[in-house]
VOGU-3710 file (C-alpha; in Angstrom, 3 decimals, decimal comma):
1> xxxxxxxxxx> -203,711/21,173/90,643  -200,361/19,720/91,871  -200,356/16,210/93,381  -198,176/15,421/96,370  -196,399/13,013/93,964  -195,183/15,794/92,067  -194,141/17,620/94,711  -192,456/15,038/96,184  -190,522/14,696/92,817  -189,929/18,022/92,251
11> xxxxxxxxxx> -188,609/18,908/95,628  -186,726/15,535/95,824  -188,158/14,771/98,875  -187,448/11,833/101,062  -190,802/9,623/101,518  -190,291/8,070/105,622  -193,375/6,182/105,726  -195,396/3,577/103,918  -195,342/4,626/100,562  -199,133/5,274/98,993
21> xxxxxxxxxx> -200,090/6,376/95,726  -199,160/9,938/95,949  -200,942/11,173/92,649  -204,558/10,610/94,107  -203,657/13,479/97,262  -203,823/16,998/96,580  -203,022/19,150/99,191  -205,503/22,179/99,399  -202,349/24,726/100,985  -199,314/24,996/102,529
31> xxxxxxxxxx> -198,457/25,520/106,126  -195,206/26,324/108,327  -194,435/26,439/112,091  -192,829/24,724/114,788  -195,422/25,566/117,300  -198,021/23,171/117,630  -199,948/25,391/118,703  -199,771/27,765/115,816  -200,301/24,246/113,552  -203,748/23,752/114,921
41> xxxxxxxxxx> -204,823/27,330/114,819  -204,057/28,132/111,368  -202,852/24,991/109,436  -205,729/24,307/106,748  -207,555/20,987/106,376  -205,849/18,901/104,101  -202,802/21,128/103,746  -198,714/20,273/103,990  -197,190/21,398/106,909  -193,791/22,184/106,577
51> xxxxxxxxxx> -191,159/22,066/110,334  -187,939/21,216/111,450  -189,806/19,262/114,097  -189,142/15,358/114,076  -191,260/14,446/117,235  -193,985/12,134/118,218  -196,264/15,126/118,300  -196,282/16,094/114,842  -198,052/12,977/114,269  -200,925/13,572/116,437
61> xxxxxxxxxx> -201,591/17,052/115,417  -200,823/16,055/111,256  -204,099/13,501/112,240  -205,957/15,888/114,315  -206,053/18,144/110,954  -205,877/15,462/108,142  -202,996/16,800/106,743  -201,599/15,754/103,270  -198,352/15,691/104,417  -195,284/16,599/106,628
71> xxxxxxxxxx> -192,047/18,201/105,373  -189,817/17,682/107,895  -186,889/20,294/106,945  -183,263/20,685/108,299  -182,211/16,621/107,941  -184,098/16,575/110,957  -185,469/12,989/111,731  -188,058/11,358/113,211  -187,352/8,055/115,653  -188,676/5,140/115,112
81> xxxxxxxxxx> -191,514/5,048/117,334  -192,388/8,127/115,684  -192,248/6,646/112,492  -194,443/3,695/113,153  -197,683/5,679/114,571  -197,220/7,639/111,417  -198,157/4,640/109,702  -200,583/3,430/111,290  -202,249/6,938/111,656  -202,256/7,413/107,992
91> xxxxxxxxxx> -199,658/10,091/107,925  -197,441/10,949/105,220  -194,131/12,251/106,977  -191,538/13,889/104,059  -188,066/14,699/104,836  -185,376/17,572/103,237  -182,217/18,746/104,276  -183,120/21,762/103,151  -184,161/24,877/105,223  -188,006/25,414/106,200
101> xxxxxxxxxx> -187,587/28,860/104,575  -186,454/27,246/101,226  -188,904/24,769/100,952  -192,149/27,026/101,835  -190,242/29,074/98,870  -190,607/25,816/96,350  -193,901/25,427/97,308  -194,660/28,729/97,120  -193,642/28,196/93,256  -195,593/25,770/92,481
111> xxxx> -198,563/27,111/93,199  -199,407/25,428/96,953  -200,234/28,311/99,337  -203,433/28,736/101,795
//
């Protein structure tokens, strides 16, 4: 099983929020969309959700589904209020500058898929 600390690593993502002991999550899938909508529907539990989206939103829906993570793709980023209920919502917002099709590619690789 792959740990979001190795994906992190292996990806070379950017961690935005209060860092946490990555080894001890393990994300059960993969997810990608820029719909919210779509993100409720068919994100798994407990999965990474990968979007170019960098708005408050994300947060609320990332909570809504106890998501492992967010991969937010593009160099898109998220403000700072944005940042700050991530934290205190528990959510573990990722950043790339690479494309949402690359990354869901990655992850594809090693293994995380629903």
């Amino acid at each position: 099983m792959t740990d979001l600390a190795q994906i992190i690593r292996t990806l070379d993502l950017t961690v935005l929020t209060e860092p946490k002991d990555f080894a001890d999550i393990i994300p059960t899938g993969g997810y990608s969309a820029d719909l919210l909508s779509c993100v409720m529907i068919g994100a798994p539990h407990g999965s990474i959700w990968v979007t170019l989206q960098a708005h408050n939103n994300i947060v609320a829906v990332a909570a809504l589904l106890e998501l492992s993570a967010v991969i937010i793709t593009e160099g898109a980023m998220p403000d700072e209020a944005t940042l700050k209920k991530a934290n205190e919502e528990g959510i573990n917002l990722l950043s790339s500058r690479e494309s949402s099709y690359a990354i869901c590619g990655r992850l594809w690789e090693m293994g995380i898929y629903s």
